[in-house]
C-alpha positions in Angstrom: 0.0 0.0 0.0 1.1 3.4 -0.8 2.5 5.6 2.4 -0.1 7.3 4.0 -2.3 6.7 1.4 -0.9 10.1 -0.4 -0.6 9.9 -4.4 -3.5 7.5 -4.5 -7.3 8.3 -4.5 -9.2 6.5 -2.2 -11.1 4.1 -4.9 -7.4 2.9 -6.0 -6.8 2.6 -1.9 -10.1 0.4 -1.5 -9.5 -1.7 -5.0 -5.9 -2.1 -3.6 -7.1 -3.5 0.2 -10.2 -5.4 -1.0 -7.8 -8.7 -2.2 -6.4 -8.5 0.9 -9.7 -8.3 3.3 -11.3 -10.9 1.2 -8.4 -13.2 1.3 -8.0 -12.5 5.5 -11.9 -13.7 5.8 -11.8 -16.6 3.6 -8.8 -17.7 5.7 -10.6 -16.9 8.7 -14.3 -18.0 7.5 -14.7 -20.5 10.2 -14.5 -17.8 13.4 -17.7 -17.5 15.6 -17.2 -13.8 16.7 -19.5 -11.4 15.0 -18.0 -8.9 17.2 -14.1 -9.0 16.3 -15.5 -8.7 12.5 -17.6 -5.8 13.3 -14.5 -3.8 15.3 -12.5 -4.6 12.0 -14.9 -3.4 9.4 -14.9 0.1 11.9 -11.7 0.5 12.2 -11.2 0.0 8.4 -13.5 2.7 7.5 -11.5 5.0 9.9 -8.2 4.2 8.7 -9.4 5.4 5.0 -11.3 8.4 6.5 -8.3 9.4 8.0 -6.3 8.5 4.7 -9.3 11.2 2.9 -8.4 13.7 5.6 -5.0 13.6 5.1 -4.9 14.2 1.5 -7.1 17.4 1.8 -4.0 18.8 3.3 -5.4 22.1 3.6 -8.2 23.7 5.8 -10.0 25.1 2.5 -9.8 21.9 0.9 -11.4 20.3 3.9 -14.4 22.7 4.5 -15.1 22.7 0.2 -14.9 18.8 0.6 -16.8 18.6 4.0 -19.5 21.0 2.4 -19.2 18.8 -1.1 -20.3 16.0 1.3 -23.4 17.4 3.1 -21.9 19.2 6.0 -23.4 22.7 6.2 -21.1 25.8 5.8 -20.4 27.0 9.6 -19.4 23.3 10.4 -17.2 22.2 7.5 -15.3 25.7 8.5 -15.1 24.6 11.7 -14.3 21.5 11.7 -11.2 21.9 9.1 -9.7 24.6 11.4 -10.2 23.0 14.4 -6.3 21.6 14.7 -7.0 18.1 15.8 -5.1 15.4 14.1 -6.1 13.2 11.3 -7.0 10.2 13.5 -9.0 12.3 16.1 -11.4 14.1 12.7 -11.7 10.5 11.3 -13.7 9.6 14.2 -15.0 12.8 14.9 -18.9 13.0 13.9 -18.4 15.7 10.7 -16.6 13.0 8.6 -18.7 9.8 9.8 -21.5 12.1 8.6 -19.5 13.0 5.7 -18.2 9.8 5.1 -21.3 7.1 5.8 -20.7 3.3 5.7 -22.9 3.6 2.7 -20.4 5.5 1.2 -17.7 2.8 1.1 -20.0 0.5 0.3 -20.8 2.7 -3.0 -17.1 2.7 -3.9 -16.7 -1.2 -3.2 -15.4 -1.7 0.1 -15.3 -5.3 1.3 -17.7 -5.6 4.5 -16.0 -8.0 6.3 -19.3 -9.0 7.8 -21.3 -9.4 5.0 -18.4 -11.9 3.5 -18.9 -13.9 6.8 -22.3 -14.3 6.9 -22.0 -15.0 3.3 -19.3 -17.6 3.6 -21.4 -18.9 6.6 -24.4 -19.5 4.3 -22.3 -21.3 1.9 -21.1 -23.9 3.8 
């Protein structure tokens, strides 16, 4: 994967990590806990959140993407001057708002989940 996730746009990023997640829960297809799948699809949409935030770089490409997204004017502003670090606004609210599950799921995210209980029915 590319460092940081800078020189690559996200789709390329997800296209690049769905092998890999697929290959992980076909290894793993036999686990019982929902919950450890669950944790890892979250923290999978945060890391590439925070990879989004990162490559806005600059507070006026935040707010023009936060507000490109949905977020209303006063709180894209905010929230891409507030001076928190990329981990920290990847969790915050204004990009789980601006960034949905849905939203990966659009661009072809592997839900780890959904392969599991797919694989489950399977067998």
């Amino acid at each position: 994967m590319c460092l940081r996730g800078r020189g690559r746009s996200l789709a390329r990023t997800i296209e690049a990590l769905n092998p890999v997640l697929r290959g992980w829960m076909y290894y793993f297809q036999y686990t019982q806990g929902r919950t450890a799948l669950e944790a890892l699809d979250v923290w999978v949409r945060h890391r590439l959140r925070v990879i989004a935030w990162r490559q806005w770089k600059r507070p006026r490409t935040r707010e023009s993407r936060l507000r490109a997204l949905g977020i209303d004017a006063h709180r894209a502003w905010k929230s891409s001057v507030n001076g928190r670090g990329p981990w920290w606004n990847a969790g915050a609210s204004h990009m789980t708002h601006a960034l949905p599950p849905k939203f990966f799921a659009r661009m072809g995210l592997v839900s780890l989940v959904d392969l599991h209980q797919r694989l489950q029915r399977s067998t």
